[in-house]
N, C-alpha and C positions, 0 to 999 in steps of 0.2 A: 252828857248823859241823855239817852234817850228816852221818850216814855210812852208807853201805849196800854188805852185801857181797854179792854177787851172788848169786841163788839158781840152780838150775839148773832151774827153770822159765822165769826169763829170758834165760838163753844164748844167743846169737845175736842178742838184740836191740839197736838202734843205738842209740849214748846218749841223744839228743835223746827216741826211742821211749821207754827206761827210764825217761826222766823225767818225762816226759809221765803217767806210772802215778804216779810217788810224791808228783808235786806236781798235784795234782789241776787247781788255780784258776791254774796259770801256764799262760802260750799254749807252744808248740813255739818262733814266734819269739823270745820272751823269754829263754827258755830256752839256746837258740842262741847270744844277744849273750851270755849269763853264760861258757858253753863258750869262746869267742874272746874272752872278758874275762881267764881264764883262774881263774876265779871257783870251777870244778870240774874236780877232778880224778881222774885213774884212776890209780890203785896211787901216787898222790903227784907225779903229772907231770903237767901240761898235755895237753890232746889235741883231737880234733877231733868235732862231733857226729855223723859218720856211724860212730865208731869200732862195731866188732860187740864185744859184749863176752864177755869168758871167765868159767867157773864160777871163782867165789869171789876175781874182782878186787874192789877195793874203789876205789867212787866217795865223795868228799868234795867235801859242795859249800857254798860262802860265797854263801846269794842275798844278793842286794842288794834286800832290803825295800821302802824305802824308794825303789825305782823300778819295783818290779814292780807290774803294770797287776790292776783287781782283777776279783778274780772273777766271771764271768757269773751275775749273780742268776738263780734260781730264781721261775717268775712266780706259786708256789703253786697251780696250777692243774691238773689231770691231762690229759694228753698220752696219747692212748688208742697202745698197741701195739697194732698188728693183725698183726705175724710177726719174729720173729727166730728168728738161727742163732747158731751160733759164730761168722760173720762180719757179719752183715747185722742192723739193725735197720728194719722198716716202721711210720711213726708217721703218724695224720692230727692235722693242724696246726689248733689251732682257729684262731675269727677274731682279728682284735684284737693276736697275739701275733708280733714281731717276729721271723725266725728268727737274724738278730743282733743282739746287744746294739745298740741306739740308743745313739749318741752325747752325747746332750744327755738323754739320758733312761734310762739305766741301772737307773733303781731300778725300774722296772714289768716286768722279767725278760724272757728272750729265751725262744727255743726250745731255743738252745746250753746255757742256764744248768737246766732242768728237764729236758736230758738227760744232764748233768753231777750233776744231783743223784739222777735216777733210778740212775747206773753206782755214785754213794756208796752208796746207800742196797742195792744189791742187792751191793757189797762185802759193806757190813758185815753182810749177813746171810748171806753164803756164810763169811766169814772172822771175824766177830766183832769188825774190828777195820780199820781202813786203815793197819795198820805196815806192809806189805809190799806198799802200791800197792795200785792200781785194780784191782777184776778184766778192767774193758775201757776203755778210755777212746773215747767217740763222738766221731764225724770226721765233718760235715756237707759235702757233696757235692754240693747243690744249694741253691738256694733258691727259694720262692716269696715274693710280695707280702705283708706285714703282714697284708693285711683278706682273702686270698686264703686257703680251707678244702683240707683236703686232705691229699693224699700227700705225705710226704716219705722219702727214702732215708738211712741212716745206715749209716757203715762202722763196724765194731766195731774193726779194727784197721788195718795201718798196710796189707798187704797188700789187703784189703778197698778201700781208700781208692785206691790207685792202680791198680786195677782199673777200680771204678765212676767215676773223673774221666773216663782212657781214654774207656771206653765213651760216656760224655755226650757227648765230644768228637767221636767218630765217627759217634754216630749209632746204636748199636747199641741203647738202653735210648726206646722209644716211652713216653711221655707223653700223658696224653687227659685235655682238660680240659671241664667243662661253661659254659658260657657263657650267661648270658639278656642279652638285646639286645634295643634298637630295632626294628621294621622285619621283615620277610617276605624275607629272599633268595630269588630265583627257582631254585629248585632240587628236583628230584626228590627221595622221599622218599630216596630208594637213591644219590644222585650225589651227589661229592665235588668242590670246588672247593678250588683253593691260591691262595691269595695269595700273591706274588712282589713285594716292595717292600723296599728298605734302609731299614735303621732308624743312626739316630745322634741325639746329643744336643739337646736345649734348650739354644747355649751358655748365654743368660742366665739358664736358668731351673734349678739343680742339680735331679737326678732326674726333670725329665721327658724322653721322647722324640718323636719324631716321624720323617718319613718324610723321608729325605734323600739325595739321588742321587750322596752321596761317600758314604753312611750303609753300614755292613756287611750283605751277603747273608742275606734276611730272608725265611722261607717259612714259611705256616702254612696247613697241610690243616682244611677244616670240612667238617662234613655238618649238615641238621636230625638234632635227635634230637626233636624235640617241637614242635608247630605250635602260637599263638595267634593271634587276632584282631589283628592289631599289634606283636607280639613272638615273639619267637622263643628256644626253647632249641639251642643248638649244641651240638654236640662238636667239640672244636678238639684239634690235636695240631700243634703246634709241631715243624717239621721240625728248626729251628735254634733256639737258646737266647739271644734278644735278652734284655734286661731291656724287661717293661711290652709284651713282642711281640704277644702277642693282642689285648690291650686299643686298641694305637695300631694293627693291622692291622685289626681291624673297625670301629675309628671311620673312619680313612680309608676304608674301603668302604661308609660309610653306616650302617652295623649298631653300634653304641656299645653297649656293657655298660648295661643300665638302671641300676646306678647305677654311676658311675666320675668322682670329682671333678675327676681332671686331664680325663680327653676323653673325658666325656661330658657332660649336661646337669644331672646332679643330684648328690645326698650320702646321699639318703634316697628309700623309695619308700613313697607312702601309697596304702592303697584307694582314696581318691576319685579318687585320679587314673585309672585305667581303670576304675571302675564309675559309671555314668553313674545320678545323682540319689541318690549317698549323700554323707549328711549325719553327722558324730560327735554323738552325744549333747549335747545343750546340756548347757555349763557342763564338758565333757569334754573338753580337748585330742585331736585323732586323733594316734593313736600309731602309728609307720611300724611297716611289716611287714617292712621291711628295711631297714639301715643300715650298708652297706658294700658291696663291689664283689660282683656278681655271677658270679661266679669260683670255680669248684671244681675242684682237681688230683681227676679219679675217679679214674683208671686208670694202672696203666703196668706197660709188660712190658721183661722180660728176653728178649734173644734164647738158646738152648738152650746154648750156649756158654759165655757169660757166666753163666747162672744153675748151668751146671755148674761152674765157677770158686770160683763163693759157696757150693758143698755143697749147692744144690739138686738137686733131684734130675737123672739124665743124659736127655739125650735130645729135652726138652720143653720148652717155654717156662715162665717164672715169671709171672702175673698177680696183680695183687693191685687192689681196688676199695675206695674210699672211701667209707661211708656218705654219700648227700645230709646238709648240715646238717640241721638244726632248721629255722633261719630260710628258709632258701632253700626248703626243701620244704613251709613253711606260702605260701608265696609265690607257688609252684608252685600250689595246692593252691586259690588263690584265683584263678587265672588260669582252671584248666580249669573253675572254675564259670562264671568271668564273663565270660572271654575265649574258649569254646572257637573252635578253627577255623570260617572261614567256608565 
């Protein structure tokens, strides 16, 4: 059994919250079933997870080991910060990395688990130690696609958290993602087109989507940001938050992510395919100059409101921009040599 008496830095926080800090690698839900298992207790009694606790109760708790779900590996990899506060953390997402633990595939590390191990690792160097909890425990807020670069938002605490869902939900926090595609949409450099199409499932197909007229209200704003010979760079902003939204609303509009295995035509994208008469070196495989979706979260703003909420500053909007990758800007970088505009 465990035991913890309450400090008076956590006064007023809800149990399921406290716990959330001392057990690092347990979810909130888990946590939850132990509290109504009656597994943990306040001052020696049974209670409930949203109790607010008092200076110097005393919580005892019996886990039950031997069913608690294991902890989100760490994918060893560094997860660049580009802003926090005391409530907000802003991280760009490499590729390749899951922002939830995969299910069948646990051991190659999430996003969750590398910023569950960044909140350890910056305890124990404020505290010397994890006896008295986390100093924040990260609360993930959105997500994007696995192979998808970019922004992502993290709540630092529990406030933080039902702030930022709110806001997703209403539409207050814009999103702007870059996009290379198929194809020339007919559009002025300065003109904005939405797409207006419901999105719902693949029954047979688990995770993918497509365009469906029972399917949920689906809108997504584009402009060029970049002209080629045959392809095109967008900026896309997602009015509404489908899974897979921009990806299934520009393939149905003709424009497909140059590479997107579910709905587009490839996996991988090599030079010779748009530079007309190259050849790789005999005896040398050509090695793709990109090998995953063409998909970058850049941007996203805080309306003045909300960013005043999270302790930015009053009055102003909050912006924050994601470096182009590597890969996508070498990509880029071959296009305006071979493809520029006609």
């Amino acid at each position: 059994m465990d035991t913890f008496v309450i400090p008076d830095e956590r006064v007023g926080l809800e149990l399921d919250e406290f716990l959330c800090l001392q057990y690092p690698g347990l979810s909130k839900g888990f946590l939850r079933q132990e509290i109504g298992a009656g597994r943990i207790l306040v001052d020696g009694a049974p209670t409930v997870a949203g109790k607010r606790l008092r200076s110097s109760q005393v919580v005892m708790a019996t886990i039950d080991w031997e069913r608690a779900p294991k902890r989100p590996e760490s994918p060893g990899i560094e997860v660049p910060v580009l802003f926090e506060n005391e409530s907000l953390l802003v991280v760009d997402k490499p590729p390749g990395l899951a922002v939830e633990p995969e299910r069948w595939m646990r051991e190659l590390g999430s996003l969750a688990g590398a910023l569950l191990q960044l909140a350890v690792d910056r305890t124990e160097e404020e505290k010397g130690s994890l006896d008295s909890g986390l100093a924040f425990r990260p609360r993930l807020v959105h997500r994007i696609d696995k192979d998808t670069t970019g922004l992502v938002l993290v709540a630092k605490n529990v406030e933080a958290e039902r702030v930022l869902r709110s806001a997703f939900s209403d539409g207050t926090i814009k999103k702007s993602y870059l996009a290379l595609v198929e194809g020339e949409p007919y559009l002025d450099d300065d003109e904005d087109s939405i797409i207006d199409e419901p999105i719902g499932p693949v029954l047979k197909k688990s995770g993918r989507m497509r365009i469906a007229p029972d399917g949920k209200p689906s809108q997504t704003r584009f402009r060029i940001a970049e002209r080629f010979d045959g392809y095109s760079l967008l900026r896309c902003e997602p009015i509404t938050g489908r899974t897979h939204q921009i990806r299934v609303h520009m393939a149905h509009e003709g424009f497909p992510l140059v590479i997107d295995a579910f709905y587009g035509r490839r996996n991988e994208f090599k030079l010779s395919e748009f530079k007309a008469g190259y050849r790789p070196k005999r005896g040398m495989p050509e090695k793709p100059l990109m090998s995953r979706l063409t998909l970058h979260a850049h941007e996203v703003e805080l309306a003045p409101a909300l960013a005043e909420s999270l302790g930015l500053p009053p009055g102003e909007p909050f912006r924050m921009t994601a470096p182009v990758p590597k890969d996508l800007e070498r990509l880029l970088k071959q296009l305006r040599k071979v493809r520029p505009p006609r």
